[in-house]
N, CA, C and O of each residue as an XYZ file, in Angstrom:
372
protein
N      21.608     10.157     23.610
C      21.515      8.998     22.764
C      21.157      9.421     21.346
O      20.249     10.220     21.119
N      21.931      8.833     20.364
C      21.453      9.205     19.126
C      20.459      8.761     18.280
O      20.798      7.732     17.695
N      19.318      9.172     17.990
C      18.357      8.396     16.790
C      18.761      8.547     15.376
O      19.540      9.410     14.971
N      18.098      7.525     14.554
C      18.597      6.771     13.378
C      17.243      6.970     12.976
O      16.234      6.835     13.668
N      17.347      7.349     11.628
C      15.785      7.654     10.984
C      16.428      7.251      9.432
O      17.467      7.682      8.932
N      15.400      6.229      8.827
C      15.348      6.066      7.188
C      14.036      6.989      6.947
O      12.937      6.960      7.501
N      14.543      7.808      5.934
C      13.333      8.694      5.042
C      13.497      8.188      3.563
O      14.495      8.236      2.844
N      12.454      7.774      3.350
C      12.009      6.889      1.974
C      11.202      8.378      1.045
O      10.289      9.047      1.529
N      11.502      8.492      0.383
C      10.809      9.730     -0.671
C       9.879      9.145     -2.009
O      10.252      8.083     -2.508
N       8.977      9.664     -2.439
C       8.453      9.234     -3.933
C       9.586     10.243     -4.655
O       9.928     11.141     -3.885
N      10.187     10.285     -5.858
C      11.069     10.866     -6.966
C      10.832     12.484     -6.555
O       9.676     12.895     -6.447
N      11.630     13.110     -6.398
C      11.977     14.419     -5.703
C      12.723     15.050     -7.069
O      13.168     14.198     -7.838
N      12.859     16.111     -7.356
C      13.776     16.772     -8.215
C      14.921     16.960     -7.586
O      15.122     16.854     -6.376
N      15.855     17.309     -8.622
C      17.290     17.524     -7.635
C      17.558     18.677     -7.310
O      18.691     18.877     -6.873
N      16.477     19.970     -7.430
C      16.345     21.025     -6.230
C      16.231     20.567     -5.333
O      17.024     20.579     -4.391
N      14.735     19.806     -5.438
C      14.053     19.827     -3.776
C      15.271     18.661     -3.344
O      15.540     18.793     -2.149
N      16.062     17.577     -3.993
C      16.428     16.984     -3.009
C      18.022     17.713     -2.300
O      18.647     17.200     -1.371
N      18.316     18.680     -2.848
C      19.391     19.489     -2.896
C      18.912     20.721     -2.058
O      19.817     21.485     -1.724
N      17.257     21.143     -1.539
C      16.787     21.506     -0.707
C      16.730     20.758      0.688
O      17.173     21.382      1.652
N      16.366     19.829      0.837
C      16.200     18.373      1.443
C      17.788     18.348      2.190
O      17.756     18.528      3.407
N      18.939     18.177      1.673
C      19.947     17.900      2.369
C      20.579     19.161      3.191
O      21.199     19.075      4.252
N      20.295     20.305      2.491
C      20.055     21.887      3.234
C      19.395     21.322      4.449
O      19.931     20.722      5.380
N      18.110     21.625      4.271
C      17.681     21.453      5.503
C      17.918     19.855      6.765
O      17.254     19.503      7.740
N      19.110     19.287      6.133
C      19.704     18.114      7.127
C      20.815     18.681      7.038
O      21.664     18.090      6.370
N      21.135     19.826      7.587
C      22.599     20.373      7.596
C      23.124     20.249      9.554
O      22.375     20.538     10.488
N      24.168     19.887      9.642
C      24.471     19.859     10.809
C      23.741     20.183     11.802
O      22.714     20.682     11.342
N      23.706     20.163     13.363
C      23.681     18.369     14.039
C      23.260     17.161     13.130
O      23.529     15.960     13.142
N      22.578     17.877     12.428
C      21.854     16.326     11.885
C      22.718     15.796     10.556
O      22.869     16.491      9.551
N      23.219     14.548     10.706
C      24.103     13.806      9.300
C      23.272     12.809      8.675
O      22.294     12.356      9.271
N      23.692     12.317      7.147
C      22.721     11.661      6.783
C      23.465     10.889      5.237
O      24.455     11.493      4.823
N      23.194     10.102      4.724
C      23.906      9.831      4.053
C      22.356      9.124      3.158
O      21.379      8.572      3.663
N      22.820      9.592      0.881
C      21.980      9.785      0.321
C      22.522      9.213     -0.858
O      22.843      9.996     -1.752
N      22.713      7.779     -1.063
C      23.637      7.461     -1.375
C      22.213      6.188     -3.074
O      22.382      5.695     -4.189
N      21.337      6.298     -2.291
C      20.138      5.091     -3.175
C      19.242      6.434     -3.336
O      19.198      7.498     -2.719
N      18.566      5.910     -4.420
C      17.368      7.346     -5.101
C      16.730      7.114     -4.091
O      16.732      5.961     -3.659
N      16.084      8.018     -3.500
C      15.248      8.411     -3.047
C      15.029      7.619     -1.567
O      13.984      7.130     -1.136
N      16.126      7.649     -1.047
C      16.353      6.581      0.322
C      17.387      8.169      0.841
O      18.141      8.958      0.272
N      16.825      7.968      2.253
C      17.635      8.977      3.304
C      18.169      8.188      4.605
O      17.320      7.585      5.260
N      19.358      8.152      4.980
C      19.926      7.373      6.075
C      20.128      8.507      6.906
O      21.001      9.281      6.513
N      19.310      8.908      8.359
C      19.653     10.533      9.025
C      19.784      9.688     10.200
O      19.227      8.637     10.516
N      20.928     10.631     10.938
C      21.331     10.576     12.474
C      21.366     11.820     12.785
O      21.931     12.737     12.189
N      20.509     11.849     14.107
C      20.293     12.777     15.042
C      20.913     12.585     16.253
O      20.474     11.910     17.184
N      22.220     13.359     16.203
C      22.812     12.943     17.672
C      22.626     13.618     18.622
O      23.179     13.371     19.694
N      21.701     14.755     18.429
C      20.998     15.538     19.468
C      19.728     14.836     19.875
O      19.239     15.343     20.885
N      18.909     13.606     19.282
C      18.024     12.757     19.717
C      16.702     14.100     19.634
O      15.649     13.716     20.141
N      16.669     15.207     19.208
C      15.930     16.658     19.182
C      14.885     16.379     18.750
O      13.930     16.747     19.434
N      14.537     15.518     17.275
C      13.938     15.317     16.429
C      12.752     14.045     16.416
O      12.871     13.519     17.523
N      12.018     13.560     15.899
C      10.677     12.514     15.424
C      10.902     12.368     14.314
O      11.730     13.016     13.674
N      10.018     11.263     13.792
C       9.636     11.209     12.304
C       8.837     12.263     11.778
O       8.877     12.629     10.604
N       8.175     12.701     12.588
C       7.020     13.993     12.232
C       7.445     14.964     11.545
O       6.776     15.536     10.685
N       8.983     15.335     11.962
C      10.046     16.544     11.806
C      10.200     16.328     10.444
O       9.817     17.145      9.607
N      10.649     15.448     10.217
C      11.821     14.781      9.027
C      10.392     14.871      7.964
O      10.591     15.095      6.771
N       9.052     14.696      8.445
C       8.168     14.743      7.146
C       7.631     15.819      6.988
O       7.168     16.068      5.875
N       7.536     16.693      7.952
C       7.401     18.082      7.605
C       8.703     18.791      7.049
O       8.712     19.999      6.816
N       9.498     18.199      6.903
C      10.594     18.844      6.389
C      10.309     18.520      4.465
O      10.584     19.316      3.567
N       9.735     17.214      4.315
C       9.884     16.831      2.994
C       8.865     17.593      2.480
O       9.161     18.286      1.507
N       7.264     17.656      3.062
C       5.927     18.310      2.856
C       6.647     19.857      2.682
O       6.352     20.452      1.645
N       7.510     20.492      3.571
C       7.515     22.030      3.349
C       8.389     22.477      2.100
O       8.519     23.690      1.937
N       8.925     21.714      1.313
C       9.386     20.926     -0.032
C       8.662     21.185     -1.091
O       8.868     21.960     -2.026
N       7.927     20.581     -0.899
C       6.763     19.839     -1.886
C       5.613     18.612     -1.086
O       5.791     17.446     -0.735
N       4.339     19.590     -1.017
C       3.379     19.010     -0.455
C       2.796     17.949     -1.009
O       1.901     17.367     -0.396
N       3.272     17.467     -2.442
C       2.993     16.213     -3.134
C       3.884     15.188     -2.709
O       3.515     14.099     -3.148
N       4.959     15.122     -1.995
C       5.856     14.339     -2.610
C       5.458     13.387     -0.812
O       5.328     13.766      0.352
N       5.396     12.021     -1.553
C       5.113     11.105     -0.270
C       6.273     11.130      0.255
O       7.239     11.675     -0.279
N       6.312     10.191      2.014
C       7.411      9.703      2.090
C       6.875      9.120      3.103
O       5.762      9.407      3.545
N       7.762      8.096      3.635
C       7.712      7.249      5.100
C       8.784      7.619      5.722
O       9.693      7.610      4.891
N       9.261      8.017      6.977
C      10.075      7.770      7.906
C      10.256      6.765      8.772
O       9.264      6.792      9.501
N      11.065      5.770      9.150
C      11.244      4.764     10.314
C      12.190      4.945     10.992
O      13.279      4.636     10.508
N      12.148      5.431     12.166
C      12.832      5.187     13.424
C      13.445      3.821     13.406
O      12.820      2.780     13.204
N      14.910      3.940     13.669
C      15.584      2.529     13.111
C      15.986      2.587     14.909
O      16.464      3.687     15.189
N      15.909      1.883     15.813
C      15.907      1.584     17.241
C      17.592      0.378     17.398
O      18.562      0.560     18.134
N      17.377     -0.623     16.528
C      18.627     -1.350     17.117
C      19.831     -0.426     15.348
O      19.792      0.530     14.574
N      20.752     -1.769     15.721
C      21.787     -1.592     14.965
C      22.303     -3.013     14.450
O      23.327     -3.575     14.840
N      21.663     -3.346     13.779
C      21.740     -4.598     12.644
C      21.499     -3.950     11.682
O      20.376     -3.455     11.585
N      22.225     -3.796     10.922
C      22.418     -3.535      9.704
C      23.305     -3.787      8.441
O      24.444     -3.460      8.774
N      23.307     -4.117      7.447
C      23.974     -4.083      6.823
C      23.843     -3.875      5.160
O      22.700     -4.093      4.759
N      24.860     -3.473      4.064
C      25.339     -2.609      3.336
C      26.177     -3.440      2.106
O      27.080     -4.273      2.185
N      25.552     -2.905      1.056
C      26.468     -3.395     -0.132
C      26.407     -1.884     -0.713
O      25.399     -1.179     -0.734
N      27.803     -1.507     -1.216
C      28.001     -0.284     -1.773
C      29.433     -0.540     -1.905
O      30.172     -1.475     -1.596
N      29.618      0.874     -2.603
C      31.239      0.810     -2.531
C      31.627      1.365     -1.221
O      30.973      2.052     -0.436
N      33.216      0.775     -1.138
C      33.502      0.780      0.504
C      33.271      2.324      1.271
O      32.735      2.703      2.313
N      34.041      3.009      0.060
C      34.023      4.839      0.897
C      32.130      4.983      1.398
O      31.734      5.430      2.474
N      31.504      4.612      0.585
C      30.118      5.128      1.140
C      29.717      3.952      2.235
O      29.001      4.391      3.135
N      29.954      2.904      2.310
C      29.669      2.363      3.493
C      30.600      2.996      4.662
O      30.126      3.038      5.798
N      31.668      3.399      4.468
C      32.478      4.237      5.887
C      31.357      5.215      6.557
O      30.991      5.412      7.716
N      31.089      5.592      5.632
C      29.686      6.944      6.283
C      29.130      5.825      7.764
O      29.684      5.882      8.862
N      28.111      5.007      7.482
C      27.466      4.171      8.111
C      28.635      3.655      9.055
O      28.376      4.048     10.193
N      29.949      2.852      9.032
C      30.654      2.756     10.380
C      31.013      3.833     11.169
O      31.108      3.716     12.391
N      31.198      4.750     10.653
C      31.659      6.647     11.274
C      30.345      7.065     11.585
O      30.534      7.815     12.542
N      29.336      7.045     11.403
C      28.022      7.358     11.998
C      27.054      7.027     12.312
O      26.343      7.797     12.957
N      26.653      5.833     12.009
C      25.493      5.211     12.183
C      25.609      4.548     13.673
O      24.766      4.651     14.564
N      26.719      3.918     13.729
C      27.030      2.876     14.849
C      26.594      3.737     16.239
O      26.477      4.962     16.196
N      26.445      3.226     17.050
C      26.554      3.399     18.951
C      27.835      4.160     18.887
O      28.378      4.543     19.923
């Protein structure tokens, strides 16, 4: 089963967030599309929120963030269409 995780960041540089998507490199997809908003799917289900914030802390030990485990699939999206495809091609069941 796949988990769905939003990672919310305080303002990251565009190393660390260019570090940040490194370290969400395959199994794990994610789409980074709003400042400082992370949309990650884990289709190996491998992972926690714990992961995803030690990933931001081993970064930069200043930089806040929240993770939420997103459980259903109500969602929805204003963007332009190509970046909402991300979210029907991956997010979904």
């Amino acid at each position: 089963m796949t988990k769905r995780f939003v990672l919310i960041t305080s303002p990251m540089t565009a190393e660390e967030e260019k570090r940040l998507a490194a370290a969400l490199a395959p199994p794990l997809g994610w789409w980074h599309q709003l400042p400082n908003t992370w949309a990650i799917v884990d289709h190996a289900s491998a992972h926690d929120g714990s992961y995803f914030r030690g990933l931001v802390q081993a970064i930069n030990h200043e930089t806040r963030c929240l993770v939420v485990e997103v459980r259903d699939n109500n969602w929805t999206l204003r963007a332009p269409m190509a970046q909402g495809e991300w979210f029907r091609d991956h997010w979904e069941p």
